[in-house]
C-alpha positions in Angstrom: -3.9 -13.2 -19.6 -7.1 -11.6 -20.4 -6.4 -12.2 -24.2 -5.6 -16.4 -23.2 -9.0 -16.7 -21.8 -10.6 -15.2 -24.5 -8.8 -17.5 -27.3 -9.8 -20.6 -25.0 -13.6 -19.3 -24.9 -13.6 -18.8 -28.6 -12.2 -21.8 -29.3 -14.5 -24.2 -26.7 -17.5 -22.1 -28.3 -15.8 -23.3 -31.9 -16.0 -26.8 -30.8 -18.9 -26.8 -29.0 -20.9 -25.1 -32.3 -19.4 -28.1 -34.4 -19.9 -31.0 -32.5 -23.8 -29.0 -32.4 -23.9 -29.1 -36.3 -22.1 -32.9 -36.8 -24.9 -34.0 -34.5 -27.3 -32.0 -36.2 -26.7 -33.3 -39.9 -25.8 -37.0 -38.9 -28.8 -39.4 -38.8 -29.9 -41.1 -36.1 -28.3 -44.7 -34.8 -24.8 -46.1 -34.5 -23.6 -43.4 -37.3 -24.5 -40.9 -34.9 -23.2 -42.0 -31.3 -19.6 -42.7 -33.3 -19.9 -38.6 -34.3 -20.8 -37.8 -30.6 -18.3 -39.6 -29.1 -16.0 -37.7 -31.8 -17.2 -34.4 -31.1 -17.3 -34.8 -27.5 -13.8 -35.9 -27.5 -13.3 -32.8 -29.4 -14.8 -30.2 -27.0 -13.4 -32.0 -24.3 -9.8 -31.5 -26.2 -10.5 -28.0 -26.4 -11.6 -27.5 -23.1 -8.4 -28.7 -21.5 -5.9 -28.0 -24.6 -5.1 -24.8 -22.7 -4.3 -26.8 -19.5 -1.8 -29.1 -21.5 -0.2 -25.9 -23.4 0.2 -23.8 -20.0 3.8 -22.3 -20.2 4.1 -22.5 -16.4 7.6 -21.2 -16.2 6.7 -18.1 -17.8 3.5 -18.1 -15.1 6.2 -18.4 -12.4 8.0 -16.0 -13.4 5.1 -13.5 -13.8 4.3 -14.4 -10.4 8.0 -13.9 -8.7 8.0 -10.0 -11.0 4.7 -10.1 -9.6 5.8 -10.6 -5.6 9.1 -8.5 -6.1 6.7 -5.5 -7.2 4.1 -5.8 -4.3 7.4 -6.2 -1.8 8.9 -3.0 -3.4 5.6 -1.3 -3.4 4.8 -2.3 0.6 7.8 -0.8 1.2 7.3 2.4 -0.3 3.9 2.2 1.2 5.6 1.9 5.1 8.0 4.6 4.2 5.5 6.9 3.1 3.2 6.2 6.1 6.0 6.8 8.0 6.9 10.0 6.6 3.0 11.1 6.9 2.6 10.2 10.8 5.4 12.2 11.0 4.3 15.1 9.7 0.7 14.8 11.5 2.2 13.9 14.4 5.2 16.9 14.5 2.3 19.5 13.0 -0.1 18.6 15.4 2.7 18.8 18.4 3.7 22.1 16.8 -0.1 23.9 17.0 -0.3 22.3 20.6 2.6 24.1 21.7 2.1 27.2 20.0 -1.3 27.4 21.7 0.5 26.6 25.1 3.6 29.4 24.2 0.6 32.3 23.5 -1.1 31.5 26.8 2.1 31.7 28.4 2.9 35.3 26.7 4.8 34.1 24.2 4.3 35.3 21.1 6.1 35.0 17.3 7.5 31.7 18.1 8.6 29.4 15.4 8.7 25.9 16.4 9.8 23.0 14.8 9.2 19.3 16.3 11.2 15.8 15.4 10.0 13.0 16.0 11.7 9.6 16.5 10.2 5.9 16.9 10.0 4.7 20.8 10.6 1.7 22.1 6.9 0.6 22.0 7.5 1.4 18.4 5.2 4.1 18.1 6.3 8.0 17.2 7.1 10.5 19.6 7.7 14.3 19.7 11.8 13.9 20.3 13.2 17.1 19.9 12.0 20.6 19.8 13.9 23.5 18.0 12.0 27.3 19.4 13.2 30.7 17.8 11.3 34.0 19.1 11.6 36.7 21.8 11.2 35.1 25.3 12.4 35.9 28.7 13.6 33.0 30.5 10.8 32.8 33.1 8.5 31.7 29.9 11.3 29.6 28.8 11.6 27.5 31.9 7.7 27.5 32.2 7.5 26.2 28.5 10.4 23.9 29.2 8.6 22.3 32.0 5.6 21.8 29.6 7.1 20.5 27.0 9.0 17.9 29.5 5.6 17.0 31.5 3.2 16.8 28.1 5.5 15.5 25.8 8.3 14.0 27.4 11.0 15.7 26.1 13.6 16.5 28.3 15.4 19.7 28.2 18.5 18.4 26.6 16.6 17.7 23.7 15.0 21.5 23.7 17.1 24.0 21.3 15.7 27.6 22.3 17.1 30.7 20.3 16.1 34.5 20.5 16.3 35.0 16.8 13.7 33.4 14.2 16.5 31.8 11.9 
């Protein structure tokens, strides 16, 4: 495209230069308006020759490659964002409850958070995996965190006294 405008530059410049140096070198009177009207005809043929020689199927089609690549590309966009709010969302979810676990005595925990979309369409913490040493006394008062704070009912909690 870049090289198309150039050519049409160079060749309005081409024109323009001649119908400068026919106007030049002709002498005055009606010898003279007959060459302007000529060369003016002529830079006005090169101005628009570009218009006239368009190949505007070729244009379409570089337009519909050009759609089908920004649709493909917006979609890998959303699920890329997706992926990423899920990660900052389940990393962030995981530090949280870490900090909570150590305050309740629990210690050595590995956590791992899914999320899922809600209704509202937004991501949410959905499920919680915990592996580590706890009694049940900080299980149930985790639990009952995890279901107030996040929502996530104890169904949807997977606890395990071995950090597989």
């Amino acid at each position: 495209m870049t090289e198309l405008i150039r050519i049409w530059v160079l060749g309005l410049t081409g024109a323009a230069f001649l119908a400068a140096i026919a106007m030049t070198l002709t002498p005055k009177g009606r010898p003279r308006a007959v060459v302007g009207l000529v060369a003016g005809l002529g830079t006005i043929i090169a101005l628009i020759a570009p218009i006239v020689e368009f190949d505007y199927a070729a244009f379409s089609q570089n337009i519909a490659g050009f759609e089908s690549s920004l649709e493909t590309r917006t979609a890998e966009w959303e699920v890329e964002q997706e992926r990423l709010s899920s990660l900052i969302i389940r990393e962030r979810s995981e530090a949280y409850i870490l900090d909570k676990a150590e305050s309740l005595g629990l210690v050595g925990l590995d956590i791992e958070v899914a999320t899922a979309r809600g209704s509202d369409g937004w991501l949410y913490p959905h499920r919680i995996w915990i592996s580590g040493p706890h009694t049940q006394s900080q299980q149930s008062a985790l639990s009952e965190f995890l279901t107030g704070t996040f929502g996530i009912p104890v169904e949807r909690q997977y606890w395990s006294e071995t950090n597989e």
